[in-house]
C-alpha positions in Angstrom: -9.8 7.0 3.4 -13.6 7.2 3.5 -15.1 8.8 0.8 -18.6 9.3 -0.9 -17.2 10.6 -3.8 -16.0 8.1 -6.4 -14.0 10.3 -8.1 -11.9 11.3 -5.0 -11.5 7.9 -4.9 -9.9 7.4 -8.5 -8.0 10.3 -7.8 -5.8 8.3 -5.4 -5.3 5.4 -7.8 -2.0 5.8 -9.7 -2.5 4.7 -13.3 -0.1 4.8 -15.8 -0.3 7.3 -18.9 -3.2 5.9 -21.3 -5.0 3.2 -19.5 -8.4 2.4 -20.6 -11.7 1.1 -18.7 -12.3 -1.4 -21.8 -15.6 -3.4 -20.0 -17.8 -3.2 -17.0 -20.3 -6.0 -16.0 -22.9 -5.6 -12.8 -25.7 -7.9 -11.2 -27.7 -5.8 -9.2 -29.4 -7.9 -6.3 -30.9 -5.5 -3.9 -32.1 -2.0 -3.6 -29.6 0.3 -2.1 -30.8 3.5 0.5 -29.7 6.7 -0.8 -27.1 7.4 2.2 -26.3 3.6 3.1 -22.9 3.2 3.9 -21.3 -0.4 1.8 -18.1 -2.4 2.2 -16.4 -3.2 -1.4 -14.8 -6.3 -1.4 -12.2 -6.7 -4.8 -9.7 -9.0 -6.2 -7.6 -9.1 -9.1 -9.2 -12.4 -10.7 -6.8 -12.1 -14.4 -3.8 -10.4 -15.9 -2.6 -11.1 -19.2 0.0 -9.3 -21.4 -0.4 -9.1 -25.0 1.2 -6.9 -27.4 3.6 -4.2 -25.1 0.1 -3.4 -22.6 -1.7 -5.8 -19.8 -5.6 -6.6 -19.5 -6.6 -6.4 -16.0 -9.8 -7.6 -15.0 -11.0 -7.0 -11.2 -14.0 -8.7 -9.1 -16.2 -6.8 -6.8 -18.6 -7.0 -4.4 -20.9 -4.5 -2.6 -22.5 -5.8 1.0 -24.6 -3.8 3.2 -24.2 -3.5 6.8 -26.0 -6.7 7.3 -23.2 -8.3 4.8 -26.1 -8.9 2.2 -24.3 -8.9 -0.8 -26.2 -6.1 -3.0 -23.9 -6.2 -6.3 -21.3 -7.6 -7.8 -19.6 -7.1 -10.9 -15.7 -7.0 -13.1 -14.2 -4.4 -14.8 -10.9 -5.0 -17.0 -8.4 -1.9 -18.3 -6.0 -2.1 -20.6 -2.8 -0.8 -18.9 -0.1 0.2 -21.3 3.6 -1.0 -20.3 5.5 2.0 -18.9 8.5 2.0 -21.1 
């Protein structure tokens, strides 16, 4: 799916009931074209389970077309357990 609209994005991600985006964190290395198309690289780097709901945290990284890495950053949520 391409999309330039981060929410149409989201709105293909399946979360479970109640999940929260608990941090962000982004180092922002270059300046980005209005209009410049980027690949996003991202990883699961940590999953722990504490108390009935998981922390998630994911890695990311932005490159431009000349795979010059422009940002990268986490974000964790806090996914609830489905039961």
């Amino acid at each position: 799916m391409t999309s330039h609209d981060p929410l149409a994005l989201l709105e293909q991600i399946e979360l479970t009931p109640g999940t929260l985006h608990v941090t962000q964190e982004m180092e922002l290395y270059a300046p980005v074209p209005v209009g410049m198309a980027l690949l996003c690289e991202a990883r699961v780097a940590a999953r722990s389970t504490r108390a009935g709901a998981s922390f998630v945290t994911f890695e990311l990284a932005l490159k431009s077309p000349s795979d010059t890495i422009v940002m990268v950053g986490k974000a964790t949520l806090l996914v609830p357990d489905k039961s």
